[in-house]
N, C-alpha and C positions, 0 to 999 in steps of 0.2 A: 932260782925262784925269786921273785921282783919281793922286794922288801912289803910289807903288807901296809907300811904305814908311810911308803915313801910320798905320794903325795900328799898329806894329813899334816902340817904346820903343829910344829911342840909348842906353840902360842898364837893365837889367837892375832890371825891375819887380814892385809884386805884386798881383794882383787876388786878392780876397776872393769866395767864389761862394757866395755865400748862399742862392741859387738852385737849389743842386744836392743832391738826397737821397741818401742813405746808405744801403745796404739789405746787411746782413752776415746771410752761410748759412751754417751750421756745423753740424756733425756727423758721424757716418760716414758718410753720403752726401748728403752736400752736393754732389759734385761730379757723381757719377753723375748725383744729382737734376735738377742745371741743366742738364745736360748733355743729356738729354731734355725741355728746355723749349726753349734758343737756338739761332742759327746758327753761334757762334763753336764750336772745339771745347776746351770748355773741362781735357778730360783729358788735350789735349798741354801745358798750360803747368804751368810748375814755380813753385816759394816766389818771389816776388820778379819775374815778369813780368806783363806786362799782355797787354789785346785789347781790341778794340771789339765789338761784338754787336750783336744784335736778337731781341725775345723776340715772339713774332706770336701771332696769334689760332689757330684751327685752320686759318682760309680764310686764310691766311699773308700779314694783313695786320698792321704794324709794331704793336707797343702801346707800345715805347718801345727810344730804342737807345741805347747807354747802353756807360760803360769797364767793364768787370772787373779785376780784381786779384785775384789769386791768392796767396795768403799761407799760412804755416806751416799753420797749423789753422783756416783758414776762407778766405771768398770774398767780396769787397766791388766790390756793382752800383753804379756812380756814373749818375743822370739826372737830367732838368728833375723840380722839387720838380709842377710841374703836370699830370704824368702819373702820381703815385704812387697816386692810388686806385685807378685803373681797372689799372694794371701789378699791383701788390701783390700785388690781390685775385687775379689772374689767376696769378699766382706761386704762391699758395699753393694753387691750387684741388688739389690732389692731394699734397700734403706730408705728409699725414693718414699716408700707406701709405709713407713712407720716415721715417731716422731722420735727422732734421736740424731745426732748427729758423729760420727765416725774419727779421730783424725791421729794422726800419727806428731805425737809429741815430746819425741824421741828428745828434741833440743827442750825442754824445758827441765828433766828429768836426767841424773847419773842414778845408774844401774849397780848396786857394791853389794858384794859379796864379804861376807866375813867368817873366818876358818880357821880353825885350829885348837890343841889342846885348852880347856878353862874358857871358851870363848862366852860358853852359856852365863858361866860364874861373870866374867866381866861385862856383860850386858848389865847381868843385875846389877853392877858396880857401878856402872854407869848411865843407870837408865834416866838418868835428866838430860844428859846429849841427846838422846833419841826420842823424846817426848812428844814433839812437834812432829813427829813423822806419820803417828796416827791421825792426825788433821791432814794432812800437808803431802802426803806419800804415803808409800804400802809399806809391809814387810812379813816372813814368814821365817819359820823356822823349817829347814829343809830335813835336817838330822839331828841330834846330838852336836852341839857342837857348829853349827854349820847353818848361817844364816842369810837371807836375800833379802836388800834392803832395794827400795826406791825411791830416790830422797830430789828434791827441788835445787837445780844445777846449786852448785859449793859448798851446801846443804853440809854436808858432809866432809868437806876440806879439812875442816879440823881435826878430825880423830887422827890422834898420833899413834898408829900400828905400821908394823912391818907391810910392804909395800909386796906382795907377787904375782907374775904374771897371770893374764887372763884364762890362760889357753891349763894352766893350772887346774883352775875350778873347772875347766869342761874335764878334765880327767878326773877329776873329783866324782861328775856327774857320769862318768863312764861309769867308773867304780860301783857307784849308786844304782846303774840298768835305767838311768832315764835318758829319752830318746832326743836327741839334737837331729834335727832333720838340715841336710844343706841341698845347694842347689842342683846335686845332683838324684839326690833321692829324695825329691818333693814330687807327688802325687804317682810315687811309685807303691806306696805301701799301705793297706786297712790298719784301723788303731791296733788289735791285734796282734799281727807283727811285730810292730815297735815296745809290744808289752803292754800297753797303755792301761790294758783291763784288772790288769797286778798291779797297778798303782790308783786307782782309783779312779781314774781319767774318763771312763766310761760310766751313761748308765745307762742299763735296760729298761728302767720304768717310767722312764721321765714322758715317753711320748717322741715326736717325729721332729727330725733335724737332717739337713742334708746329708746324704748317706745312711742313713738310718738303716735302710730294709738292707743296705750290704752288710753292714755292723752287726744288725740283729743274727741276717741268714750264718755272717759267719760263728756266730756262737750259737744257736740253737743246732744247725745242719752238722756243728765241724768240718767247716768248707777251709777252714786257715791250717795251712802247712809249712807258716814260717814265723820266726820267733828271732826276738835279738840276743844276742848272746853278748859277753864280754870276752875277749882276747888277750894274753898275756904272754909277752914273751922275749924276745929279743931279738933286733936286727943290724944289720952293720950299713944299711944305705937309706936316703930318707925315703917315708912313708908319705904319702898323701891320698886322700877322699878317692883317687882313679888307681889306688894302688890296686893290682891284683892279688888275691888271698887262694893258696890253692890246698885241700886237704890229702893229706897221706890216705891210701887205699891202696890197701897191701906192698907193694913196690911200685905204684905209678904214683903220681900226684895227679889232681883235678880241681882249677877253678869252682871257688863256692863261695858263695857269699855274695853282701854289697855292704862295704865299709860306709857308715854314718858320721863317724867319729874317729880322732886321732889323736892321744897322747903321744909322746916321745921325749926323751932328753939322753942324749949319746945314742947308746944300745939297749936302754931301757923302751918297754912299748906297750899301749894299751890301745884295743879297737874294740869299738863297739861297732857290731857286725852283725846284720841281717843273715840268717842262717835258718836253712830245712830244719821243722819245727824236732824230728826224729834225730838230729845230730849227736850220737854218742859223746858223752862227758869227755871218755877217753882219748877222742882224736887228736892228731899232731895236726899242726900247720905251719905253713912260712909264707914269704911273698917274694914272688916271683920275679927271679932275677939278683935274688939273694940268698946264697948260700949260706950264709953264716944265719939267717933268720928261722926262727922256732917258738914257734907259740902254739899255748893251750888253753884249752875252755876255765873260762876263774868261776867260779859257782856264782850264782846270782843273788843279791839281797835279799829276796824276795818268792814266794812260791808262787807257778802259772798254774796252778789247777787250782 
């Protein structure tokens, strides 16, 4: 069984996300604007909170999901840097008729994450370092413990913490059931799926935004039959995004899933995995072409009903 706390830092750590683009809306309708693109609603939130989202196609499949930040005079979309073409373009297709302007500000901004035991206690410790960030940058608390900052490039250089790697905090974010979409499962999936509706990501009242009537149909009808799951277990070859996942059924194995996400370090392993929304807690799995590989369902943070 994987250590429960293996990726959770005994101190209060910081990962660098170099990985993650920057896309700041400003204008007199900036807000209206997104507001009629995503799921989240983004006209309830005030200077200084966050939310999660998803911005969908018209057939209300995901094109990337992604924090928001909501600040004085503008709106900053944080996601994987390998979705920003196809998102962007898709962002701006109708900007043309409202007054705001769109842009991807990824170089003016470092992306830092901070994690681990006492981390909360040492923010209060510290809170003059971070001061300027509510003018200047975002930031939010993700969990207990476990914070997202977005600070003004060097911004940040100084905070003397333990330094680890990125791909760290995505397993963190597996841990947690929130959905990292890449480029191969971009506009394969309704929010749904990826859980979005257990995190808040969604709302049914706000009124109409691209995908809407698929979002709606799929929670009033119960048209959705797939759900993300996390994966645990262990493998002896590497794992990656085209890896195949197959489930135990009685004495055969069978192909299931679509991997979104990939922890690893040795033979340790976590995937967050698109998965038949009926999938027994119980089932075994591995990936294909690995024998020594065995993984099971890790319960999720969160309740989908």
């Amino acid at each position: 069984m994987m250590n429960e706390r293996l990726l959770f830092p005994s101190e209060p750590s910081v990962y660098h996300l170099e990985d993650v683009t920057v896309i700041r809306l400003e204008g007199p309708d900036a807000v209206k604007y997104l507001n009629g693109q995503v799921t989240c609603d983004v006209s309830a939130l005030t200077p200084g909170q966050s939310s999660l989202g998803a911005h969908c196609n018209p057939k209300g499949k995901v094109l990337a999901a992604f924090r928001l930040f909501k600040r004085e005079h503008d709106l900053l979309l944080l996601y994987k840097k390998e979705l920003t073409e196809i998102q962007l373009a898709e962002l701006k297709k109708y900007a043309v008729f409202s007054k705001l302007t769109i842009t991807d500000v990824s170089n003016e901004f470092d992306v830092v994450g901070i994690a681990g035991s006492g981390t909360d206690s040492w923010l209060g410790e510290n809170i003059a370092s971070f001061s300027k960030i509510d003018s200047n940058g975002a930031k939010c608390q993700v969990n207990p413990d476990r914070w997202l900052f977005v600070a003004p490039k060097q911004y940040l250089s100084h905070i003397a913490l333990p330094e680890l790697a990125n791909t760290d905090w995505w397993g963190l974010e597996i841990l947690d059931g929130i959905p990292q979409l890449n480029k191969f499962s971009q506009t394969e999936f309704i929010p749904q799926a990826l859980n979005l509706h257990a995190l808040n990501a969604i709302s049914f009242t706000k009124g109409c935004y691209t995908g809407q009537e698929i979002v709606a149909r799929a929670k009033y009808r119960g048209i959705n039959n797939r759900s993300l799951f996390i994966l645990q277990g262990k493998a002896s070859k590497s794992v990656g995004l085209n890896s195949i996942v197959e489930r135990q059924l009685g004495e055969h194995w069978r192909s299931s899933g679509t991997i979104l996400d990939v922890w690893q370090e040795q033979d340790q392993l976590l995937l967050s995995i698109i998965l038949p929304a009926d999938t027994s807690s119980d089932s075994t799995f591995r990936i294909v072409d690995d024998e020594n590989s065995l993984l099971s369902i890790r319960p999720l943070p969160y309740s989908l009903e």
